[in-house]
C-alpha positions as CSV (number, residue, x, y, z in Angstrom):
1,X,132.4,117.5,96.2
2,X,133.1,119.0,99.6
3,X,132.1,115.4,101.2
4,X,134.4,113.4,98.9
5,X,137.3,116.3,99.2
6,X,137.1,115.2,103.3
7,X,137.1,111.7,102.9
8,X,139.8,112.1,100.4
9,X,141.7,114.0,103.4
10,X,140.1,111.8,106.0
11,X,141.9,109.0,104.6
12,X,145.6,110.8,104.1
13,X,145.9,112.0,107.4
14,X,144.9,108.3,108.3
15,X,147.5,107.1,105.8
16,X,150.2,109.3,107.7
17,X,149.5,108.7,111.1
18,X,150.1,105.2,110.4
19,X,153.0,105.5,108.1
20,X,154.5,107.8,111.6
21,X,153.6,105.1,113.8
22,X,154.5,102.1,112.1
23,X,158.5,103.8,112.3
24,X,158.1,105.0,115.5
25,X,156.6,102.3,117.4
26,X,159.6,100.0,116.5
27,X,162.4,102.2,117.8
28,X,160.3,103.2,121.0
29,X,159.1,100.0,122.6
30,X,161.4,99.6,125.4
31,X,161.7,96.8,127.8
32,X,159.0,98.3,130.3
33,X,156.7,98.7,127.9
34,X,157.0,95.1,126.1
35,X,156.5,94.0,129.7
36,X,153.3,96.0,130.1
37,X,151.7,95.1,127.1
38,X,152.7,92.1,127.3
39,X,151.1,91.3,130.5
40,X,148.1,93.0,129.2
41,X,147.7,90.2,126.5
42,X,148.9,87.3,129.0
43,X,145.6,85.8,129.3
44,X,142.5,86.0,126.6
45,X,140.6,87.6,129.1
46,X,142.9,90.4,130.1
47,X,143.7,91.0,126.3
48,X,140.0,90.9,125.4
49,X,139.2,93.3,128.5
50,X,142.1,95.5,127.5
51,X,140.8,95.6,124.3
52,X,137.3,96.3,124.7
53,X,138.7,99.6,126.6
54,X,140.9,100.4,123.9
55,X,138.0,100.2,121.4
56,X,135.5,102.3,124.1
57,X,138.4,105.2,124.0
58,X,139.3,105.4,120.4
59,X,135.9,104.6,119.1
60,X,136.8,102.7,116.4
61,X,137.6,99.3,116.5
62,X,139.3,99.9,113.0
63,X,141.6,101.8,114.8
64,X,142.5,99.9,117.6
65,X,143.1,96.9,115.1
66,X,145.7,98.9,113.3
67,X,147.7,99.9,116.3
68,X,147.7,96.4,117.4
69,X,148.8,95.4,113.8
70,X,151.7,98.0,114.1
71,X,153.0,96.4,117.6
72,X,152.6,93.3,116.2
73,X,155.0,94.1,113.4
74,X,157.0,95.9,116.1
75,X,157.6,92.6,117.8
76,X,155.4,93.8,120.9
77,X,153.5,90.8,120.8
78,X,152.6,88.1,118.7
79,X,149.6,87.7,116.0
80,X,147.7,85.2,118.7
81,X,148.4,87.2,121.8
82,X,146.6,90.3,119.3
83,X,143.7,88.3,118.6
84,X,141.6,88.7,122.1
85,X,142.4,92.5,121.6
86,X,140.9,93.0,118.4
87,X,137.6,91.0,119.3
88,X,137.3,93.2,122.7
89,X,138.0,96.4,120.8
90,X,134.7,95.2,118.6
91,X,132.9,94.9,121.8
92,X,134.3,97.9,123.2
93,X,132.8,100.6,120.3
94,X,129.3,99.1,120.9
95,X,128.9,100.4,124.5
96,X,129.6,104.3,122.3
97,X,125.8,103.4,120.9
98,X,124.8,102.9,124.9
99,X,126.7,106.1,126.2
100,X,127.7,109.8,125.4
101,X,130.5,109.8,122.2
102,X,134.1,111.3,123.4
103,X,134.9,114.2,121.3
104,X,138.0,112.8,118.8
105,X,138.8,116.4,118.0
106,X,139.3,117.4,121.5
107,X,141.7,114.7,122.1
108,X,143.2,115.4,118.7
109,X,143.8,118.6,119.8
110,X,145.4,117.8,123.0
111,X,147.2,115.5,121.2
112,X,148.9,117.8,119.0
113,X,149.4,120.4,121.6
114,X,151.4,117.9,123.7
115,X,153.5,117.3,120.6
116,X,153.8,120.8,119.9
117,X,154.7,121.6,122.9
118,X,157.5,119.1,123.8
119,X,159.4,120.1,120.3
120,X,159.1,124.0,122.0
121,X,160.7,122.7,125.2
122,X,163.5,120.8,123.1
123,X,162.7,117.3,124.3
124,X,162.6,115.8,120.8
125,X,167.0,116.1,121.6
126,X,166.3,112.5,123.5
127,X,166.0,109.6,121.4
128,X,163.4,107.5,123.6
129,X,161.4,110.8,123.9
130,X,161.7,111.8,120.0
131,X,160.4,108.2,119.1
132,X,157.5,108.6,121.1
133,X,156.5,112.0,120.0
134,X,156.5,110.0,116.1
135,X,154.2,107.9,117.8
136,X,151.8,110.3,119.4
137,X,151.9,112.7,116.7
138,X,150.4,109.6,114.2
139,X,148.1,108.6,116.4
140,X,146.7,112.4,116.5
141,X,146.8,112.5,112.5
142,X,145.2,109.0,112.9
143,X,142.5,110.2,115.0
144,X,142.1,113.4,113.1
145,X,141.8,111.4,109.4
146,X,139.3,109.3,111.3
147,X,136.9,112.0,112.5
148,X,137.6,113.7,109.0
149,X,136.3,110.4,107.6
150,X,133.4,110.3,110.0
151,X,132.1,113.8,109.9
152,X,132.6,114.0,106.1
153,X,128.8,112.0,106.0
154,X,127.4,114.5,108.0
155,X,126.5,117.0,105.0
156,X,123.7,114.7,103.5
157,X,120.3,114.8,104.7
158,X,119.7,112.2,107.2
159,X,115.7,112.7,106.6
160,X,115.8,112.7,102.7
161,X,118.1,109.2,102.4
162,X,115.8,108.2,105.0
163,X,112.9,108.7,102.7
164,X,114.6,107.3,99.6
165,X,115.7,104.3,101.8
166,X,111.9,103.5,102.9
167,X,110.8,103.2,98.9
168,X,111.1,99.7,98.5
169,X,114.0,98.4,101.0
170,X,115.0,94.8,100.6
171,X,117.0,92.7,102.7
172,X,119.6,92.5,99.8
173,X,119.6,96.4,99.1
174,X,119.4,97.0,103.0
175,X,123.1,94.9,103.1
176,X,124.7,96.4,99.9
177,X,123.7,99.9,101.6
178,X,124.8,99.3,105.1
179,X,128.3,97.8,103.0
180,X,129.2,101.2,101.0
181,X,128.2,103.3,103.9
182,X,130.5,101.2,106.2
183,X,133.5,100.5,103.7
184,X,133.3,104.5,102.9
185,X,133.1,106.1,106.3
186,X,135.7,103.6,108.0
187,X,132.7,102.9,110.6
188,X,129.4,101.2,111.1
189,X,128.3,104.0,113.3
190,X,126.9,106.0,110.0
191,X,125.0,103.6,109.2
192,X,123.5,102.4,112.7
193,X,123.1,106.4,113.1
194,X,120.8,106.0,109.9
195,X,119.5,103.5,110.7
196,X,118.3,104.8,114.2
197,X,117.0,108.1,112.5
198,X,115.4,106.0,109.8
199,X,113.8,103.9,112.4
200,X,112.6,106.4,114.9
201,X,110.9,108.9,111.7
202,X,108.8,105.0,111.7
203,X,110.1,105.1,107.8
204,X,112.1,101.6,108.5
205,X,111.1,98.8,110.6
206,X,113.2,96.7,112.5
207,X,113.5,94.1,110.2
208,X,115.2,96.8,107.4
209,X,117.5,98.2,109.9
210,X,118.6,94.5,111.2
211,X,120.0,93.9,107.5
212,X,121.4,97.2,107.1
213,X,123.2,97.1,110.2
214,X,124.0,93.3,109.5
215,X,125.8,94.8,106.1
216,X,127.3,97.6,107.8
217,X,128.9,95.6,110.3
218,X,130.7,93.2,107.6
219,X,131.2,96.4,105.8
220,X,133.7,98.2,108.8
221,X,135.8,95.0,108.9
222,X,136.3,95.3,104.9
223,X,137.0,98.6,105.5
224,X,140.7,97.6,107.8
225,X,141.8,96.7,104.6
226,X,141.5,99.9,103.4
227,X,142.6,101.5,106.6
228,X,145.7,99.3,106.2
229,X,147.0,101.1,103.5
230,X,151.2,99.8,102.9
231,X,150.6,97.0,105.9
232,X,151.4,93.7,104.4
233,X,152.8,90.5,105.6
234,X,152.5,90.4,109.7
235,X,151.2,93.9,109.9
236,X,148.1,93.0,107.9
237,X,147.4,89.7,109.7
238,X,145.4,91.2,112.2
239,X,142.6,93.1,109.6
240,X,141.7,89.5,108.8
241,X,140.9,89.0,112.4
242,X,139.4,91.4,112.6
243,X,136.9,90.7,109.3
244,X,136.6,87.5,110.4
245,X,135.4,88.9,114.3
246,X,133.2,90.7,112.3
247,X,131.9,87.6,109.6
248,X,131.3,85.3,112.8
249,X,129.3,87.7,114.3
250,X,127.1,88.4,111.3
251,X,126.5,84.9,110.5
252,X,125.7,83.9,114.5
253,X,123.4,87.0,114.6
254,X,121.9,86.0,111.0
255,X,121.5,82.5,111.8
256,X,119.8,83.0,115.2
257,X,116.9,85.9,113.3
258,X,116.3,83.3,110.7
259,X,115.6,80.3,113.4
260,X,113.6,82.7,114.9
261,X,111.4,83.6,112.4
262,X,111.5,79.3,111.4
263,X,110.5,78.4,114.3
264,X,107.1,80.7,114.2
265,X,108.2,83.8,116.0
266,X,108.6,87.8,114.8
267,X,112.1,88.1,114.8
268,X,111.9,91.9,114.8
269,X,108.8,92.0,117.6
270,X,111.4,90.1,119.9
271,X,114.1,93.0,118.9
272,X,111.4,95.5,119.9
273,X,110.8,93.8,123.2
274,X,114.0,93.2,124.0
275,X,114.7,97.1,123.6
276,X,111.6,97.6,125.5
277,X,109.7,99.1,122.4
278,X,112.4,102.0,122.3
279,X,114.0,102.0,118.6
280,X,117.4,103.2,119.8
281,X,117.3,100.5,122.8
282,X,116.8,97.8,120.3
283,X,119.8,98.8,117.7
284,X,122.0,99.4,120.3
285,X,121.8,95.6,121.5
286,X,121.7,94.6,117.8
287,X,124.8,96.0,117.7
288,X,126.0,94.7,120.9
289,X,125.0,90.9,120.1
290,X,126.7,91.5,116.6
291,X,130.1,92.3,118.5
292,X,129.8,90.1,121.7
293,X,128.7,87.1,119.4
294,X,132.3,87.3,117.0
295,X,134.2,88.4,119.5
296,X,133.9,85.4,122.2
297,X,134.0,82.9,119.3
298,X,137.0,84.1,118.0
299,X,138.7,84.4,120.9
300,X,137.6,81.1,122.2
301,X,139.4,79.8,118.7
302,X,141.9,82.3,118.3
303,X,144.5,79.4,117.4
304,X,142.2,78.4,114.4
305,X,142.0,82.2,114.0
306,X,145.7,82.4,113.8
307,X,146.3,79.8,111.3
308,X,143.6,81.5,108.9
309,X,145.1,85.0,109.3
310,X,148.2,84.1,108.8
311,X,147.5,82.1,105.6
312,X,145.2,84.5,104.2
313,X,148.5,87.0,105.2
314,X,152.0,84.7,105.3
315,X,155.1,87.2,106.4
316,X,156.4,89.5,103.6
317,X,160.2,89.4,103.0
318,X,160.8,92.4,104.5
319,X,159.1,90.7,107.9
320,X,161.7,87.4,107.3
321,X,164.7,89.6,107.4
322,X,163.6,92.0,110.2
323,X,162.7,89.3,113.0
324,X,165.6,88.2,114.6
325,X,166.4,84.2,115.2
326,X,168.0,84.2,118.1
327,X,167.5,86.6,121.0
328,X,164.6,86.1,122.8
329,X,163.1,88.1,125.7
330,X,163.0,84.0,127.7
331,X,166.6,83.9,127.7
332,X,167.0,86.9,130.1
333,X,166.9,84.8,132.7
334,X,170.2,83.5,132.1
335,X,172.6,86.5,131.4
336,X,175.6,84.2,129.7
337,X,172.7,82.3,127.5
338,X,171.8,85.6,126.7
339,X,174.6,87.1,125.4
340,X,175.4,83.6,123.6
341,X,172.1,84.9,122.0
342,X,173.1,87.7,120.6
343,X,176.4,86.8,119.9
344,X,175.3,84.5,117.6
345,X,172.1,87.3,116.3
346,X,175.6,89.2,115.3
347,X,177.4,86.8,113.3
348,X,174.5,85.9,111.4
349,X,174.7,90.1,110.2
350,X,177.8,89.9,109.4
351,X,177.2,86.8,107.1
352,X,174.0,88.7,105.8
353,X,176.5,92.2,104.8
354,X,177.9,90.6,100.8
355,X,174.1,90.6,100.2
356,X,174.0,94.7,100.6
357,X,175.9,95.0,97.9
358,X,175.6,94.6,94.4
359,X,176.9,91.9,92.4
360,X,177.4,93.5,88.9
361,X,178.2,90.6,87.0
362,X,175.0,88.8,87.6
363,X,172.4,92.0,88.4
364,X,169.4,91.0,88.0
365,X,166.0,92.3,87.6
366,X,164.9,93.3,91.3
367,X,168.1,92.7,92.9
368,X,167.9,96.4,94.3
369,X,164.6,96.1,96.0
370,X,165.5,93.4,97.4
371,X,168.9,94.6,99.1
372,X,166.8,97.6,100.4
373,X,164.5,95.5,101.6
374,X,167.3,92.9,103.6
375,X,169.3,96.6,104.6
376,X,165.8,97.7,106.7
377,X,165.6,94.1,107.9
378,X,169.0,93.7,108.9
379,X,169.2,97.7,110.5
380,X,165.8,97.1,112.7
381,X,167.4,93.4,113.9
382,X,170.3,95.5,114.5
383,X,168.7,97.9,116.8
384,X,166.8,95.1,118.5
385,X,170.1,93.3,119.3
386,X,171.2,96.4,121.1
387,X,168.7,96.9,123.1
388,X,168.5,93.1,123.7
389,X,172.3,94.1,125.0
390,X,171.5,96.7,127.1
391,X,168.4,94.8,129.0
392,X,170.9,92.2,129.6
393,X,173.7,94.9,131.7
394,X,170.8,96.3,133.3
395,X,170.2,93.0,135.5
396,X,174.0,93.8,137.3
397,X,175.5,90.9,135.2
398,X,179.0,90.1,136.6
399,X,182.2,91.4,135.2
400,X,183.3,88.9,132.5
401,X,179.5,88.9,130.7
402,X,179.8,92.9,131.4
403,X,182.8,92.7,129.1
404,X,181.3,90.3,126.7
405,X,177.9,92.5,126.5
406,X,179.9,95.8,126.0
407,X,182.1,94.1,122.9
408,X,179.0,92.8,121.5
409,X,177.7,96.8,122.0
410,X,180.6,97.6,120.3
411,X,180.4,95.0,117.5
412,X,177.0,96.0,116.7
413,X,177.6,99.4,116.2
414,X,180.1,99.0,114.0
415,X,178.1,96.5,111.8
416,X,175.3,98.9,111.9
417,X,177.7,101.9,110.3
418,X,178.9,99.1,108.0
419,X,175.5,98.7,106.9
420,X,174.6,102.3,106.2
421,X,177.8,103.0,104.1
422,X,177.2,99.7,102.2
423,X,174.0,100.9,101.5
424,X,174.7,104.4,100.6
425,X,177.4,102.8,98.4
426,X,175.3,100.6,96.2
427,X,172.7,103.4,95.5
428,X,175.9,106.0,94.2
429,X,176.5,102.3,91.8
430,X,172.9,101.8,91.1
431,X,172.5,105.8,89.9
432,X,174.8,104.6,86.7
433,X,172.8,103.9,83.7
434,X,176.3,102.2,82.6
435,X,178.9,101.3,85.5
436,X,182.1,103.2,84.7
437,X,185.3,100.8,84.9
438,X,186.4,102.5,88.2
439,X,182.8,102.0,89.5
440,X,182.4,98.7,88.8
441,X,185.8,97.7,90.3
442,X,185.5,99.5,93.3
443,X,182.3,97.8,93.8
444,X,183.5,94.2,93.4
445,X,186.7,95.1,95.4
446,X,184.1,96.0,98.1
447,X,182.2,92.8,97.8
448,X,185.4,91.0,97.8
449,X,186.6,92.2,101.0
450,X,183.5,92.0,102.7
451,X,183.2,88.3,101.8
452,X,186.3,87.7,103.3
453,X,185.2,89.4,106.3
454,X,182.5,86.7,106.5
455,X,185.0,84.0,105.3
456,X,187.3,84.9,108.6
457,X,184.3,84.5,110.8
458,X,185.0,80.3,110.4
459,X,188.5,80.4,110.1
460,X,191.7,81.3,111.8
461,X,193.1,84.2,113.5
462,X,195.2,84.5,109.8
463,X,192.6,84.8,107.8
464,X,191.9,88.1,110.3
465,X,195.3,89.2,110.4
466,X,195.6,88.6,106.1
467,X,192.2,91.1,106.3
468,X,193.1,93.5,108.5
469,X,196.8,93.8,106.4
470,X,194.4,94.3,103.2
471,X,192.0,96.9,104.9
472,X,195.7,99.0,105.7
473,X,195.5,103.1,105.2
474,X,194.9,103.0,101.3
475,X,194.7,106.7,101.6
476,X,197.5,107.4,98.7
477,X,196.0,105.3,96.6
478,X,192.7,107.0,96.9
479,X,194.1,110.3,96.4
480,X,195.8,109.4,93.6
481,X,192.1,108.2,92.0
482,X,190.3,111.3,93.2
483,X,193.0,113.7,91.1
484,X,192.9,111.2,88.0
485,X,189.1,112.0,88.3
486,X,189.3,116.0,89.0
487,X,191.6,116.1,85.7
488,X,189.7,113.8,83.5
489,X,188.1,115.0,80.8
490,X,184.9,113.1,81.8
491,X,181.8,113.6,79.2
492,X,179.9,114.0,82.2
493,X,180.6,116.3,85.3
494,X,177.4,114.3,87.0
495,X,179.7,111.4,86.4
496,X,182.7,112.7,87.9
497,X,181.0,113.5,90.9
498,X,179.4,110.3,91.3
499,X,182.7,108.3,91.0
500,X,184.4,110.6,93.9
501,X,181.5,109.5,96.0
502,X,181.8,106.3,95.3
503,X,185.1,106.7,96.4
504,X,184.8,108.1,99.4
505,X,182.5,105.6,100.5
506,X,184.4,102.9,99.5
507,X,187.4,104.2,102.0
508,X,184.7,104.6,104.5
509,X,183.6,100.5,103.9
510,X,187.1,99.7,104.2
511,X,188.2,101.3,107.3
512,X,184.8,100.2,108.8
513,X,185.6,96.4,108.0
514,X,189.1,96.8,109.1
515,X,187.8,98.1,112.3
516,X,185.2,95.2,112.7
517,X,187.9,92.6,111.8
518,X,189.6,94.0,114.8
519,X,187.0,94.0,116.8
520,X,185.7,90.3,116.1
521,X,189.4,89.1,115.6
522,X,189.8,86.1,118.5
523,X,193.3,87.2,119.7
524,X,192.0,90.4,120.1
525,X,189.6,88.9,123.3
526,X,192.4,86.9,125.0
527,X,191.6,88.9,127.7
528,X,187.7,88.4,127.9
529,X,187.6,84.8,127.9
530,X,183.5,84.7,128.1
531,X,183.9,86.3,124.2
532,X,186.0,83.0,123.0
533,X,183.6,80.8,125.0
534,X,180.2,82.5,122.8
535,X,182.2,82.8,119.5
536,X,179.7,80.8,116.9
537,X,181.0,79.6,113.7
538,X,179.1,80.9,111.1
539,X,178.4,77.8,109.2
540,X,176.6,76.8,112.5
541,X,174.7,79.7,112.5
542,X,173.8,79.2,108.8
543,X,172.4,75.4,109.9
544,X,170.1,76.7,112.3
């Protein structure tokens, strides 16, 4: 019970490491560090080098491919620039068979001391620094859940399963073992370990630890999917590269035992030699070939690789809505073409803003999800815009793009408030089992201005100037509704206090799109003559 108890936790603490990275990891990847990975992952030899050391540190290839599956959802690199990373990181835990293990719980506990320690100092008041403290906090619980995992095993008896594993071993039962033992621990070290023990004790030959390590090896890259936990879409992309790192290898391996033993020699004598009659020797390049073998084929195909993982894993919706379309880190060359960039990246979220809201006369089934799912999209693109922005000023752009990038900082922040109260808004509308009159006409007054917020984007400085007059201090009015509602006679006071909300927030929307009509208004840039030249119409936008 005690075992299962710490695999149950083993896989929790793995579940919230990852959870804590996969925020984090999107909110701290700054420009140096894009540019540091990215130059990692260049070439397929640097990314496969890079991640053969990342697989040597962590000791688990399973881990190393779901931090590159969170960067990759973090827009730190692509899918294909991952895959030469993955296959290293393969190669990378078989040279832990060769030499000394680190100790996971030392570095967990540094880990966790450093976090500690910076929250004691008061350094989590930074944003950059508060992001990565998310970061190396999850990685500690994932480290942590992964030695739980691993040292869970460690309570049966390694000479009794030995003994039970030498009555009648078959190649089939020597795969199915080396599977479970793989797919439960999160590892194939358990079983190699096993199988090693098994092997030395002269209970198991060769030729029964070949198939149980052949099993347990298949097994580990099953177990990424497990690992994965709520990855989808992009994020999960990369667990299929790495099964398939692991498939290639087994079948290579497999393929070249059998020919072996075809052509008239003992497959498992020329193991022995190889390892120079020492048992341990022997696995360890077993284990090594398995790994080198999938590794360098996969990488050597990683566009076929590509295509497979991303068919066997297609982008989820909520991966649609949170990659932008237009900025891109190649257009930093050019400053202007830059900011045209994101010019454009912000009218296409100020088309996407009706869609935050509800549209009561035809809710369907769903429809909520979904808008949660386009309001994180449309908040991380967003955030990605900004920084886009503020890369841009950093180069010592000239005066009129400096204008143009701070209007566009300005624009974004205030379509990123506009997001959050639209938001918050329909969940106070959503709470309603059945929308109260004042509800449900607040809420398509709402949707009605913001639509012609949109609407204004392709039209004429009128169209602003009829918004902005309609968006006016409706402060009376609203005062007038919030007494109505404090003297009602309401059967519910839940009810009540759900309508002022809604109220509330609805004076919040409407300032807010008053003060982003202003804002995007042409007139109102006479002066900055780079923001007329980048303005996009938004049907444009829509085309591309």
């Amino acid at each position: 019970m005690l075992i299962l108890a710490g695999l149950l936790a083993g896989l929790g603490l793995l579940f919230i490491g990852l959870k804590l990275m996969s925020v984090h990891l999107q909110q701290a990847m700054g420009r140096r560090v894009r540019t540091m990975l990215k130059a990692a992952t260049r070439s397929s030899f640097s990314g496969f080098f890079c991640g053969a050391f990342a697989g040597a540190a962590a000791q688990s290839s399973n881990a190393v491919t779901l931090i590159a599956g969170n960067l990759v959802r973090g827009g730190v690199f692509t899918t294909r620039d991952a895959i030469p990373v993955v296959a290293g990181a393969n190669v990378g835990t078989s040279a832990l068979v060769f030499i000394a293990s680190i100790d996971m719980r030392l570095a967990v506990l540094m880990l966790i001391a450093l976090v500690g320690m910076t929250y004691q100092l008061r350094l989590d008041r930074r944003p950059n620094w508060r992001d990565w403290m998310g970061v190396t906090l999850g990685l500690a619980l994932l480290f942590l859940g992964l030695d739980f995992i691993k040292s869970a095993p460690k309570g049966i008896d390694i000479t009794q399963a030995a003994d039970a594993l030498s009555s009648g071993m078959t190649p089939l039962l020597g795969l199915a073992i080396g599977f479970v033992a793989a797919v439960i621990t999160q590892s194939a070290s358990t079983a190699t370990i096993l199988a090693v023990a098994a092997t030395k004790a002269r209970l198991l030959g060769l030729e029964d630890s070949f198939y149980l390590i052949l099993g347990a090896n298949f097994g580990s890259g099953i177990a990424t999917l497990v690992s994965a936990g709520g990855l989808a879409g992009i994020g999960k992309q990369l667990c299929f590269v790495h099964i398939l790192v692991k498939a290639v290898g087994c079948v290579i391996v497999f393929a070249v035992w059998q020919g072996a033993n075809l052509a008239g020699w003992d497959s498992a004598a020329l193991l022995s030699d190889l390892g120079g009659g020492e048992p341990t020797l022997s696995i360890s390049l077993l284990f090594l070939a398995l790994q080198l073998s999938g590794g360098l084929v996969i990488t050597g195909l990683r566009g076929l690789t590509e295509k497979i993982s991303v068919a066997l894993s297609p982008a989820s919706v909520e991966d649609q809505v949170s990659r932008p379309h237009f900025i891109h880190d190649a257009a930093m060359g050019d400053p202007s073409t830059a900011l045209d960039l994101a010019s454009r990246e912000t009218d296409r979220l100020v088309s996407l803003l009706p869609d935050l809201l509800p549209d009561l006369d035809q809710n369907s089934a769903g429809a909520a999800k979904q808008r949660t799912v386009l309001w994180h999209g449309s908040s991380l693109i967003v955030t990605a815009t900004s920084q886009f922005v503020v890369r841009v000023i950093e180069r010592r752009v000239g005066r009129e793009d400096l204008d143009l990038a701070l209007h566009l900082q300005e624009q974004l922040d205030l379509v990123k408030f506009l997001q959050d109260t639209l938001h918050d808004f329909s969940l106070v509308v959503e709470e309603f089992k059945e929308v109260p009159p004042l509800a449900f006409n607040l809420s398509e007054a709402l949707r009605t201005i913001v639509l012609s917020l949109v609407d204004a984007r392709s039209g004429t400085n009128e169209d602003f100037d009829i918004l902005i007059a309609l968006t006016s201090d409706r402060s009376d009015l609203l005062d007038r509704i919030r007494r109505a509602l404090a003297g009602s006679a309401l059967n519910s006071g839940e009810e009540a206090r759900k309508l002022l909300l809604a109220t509330s927030m609805f004076e919040r929307a409407v300032w807010l799109v008053r003060r982003l009509a202003v804002a995007l208004r042409p007139d109102a840039n006479d002066d900055k003559p780079a923001v007329a030249r980048n303005k996009v119409n938004l049907e444009e936008a829509h085309a591309d």
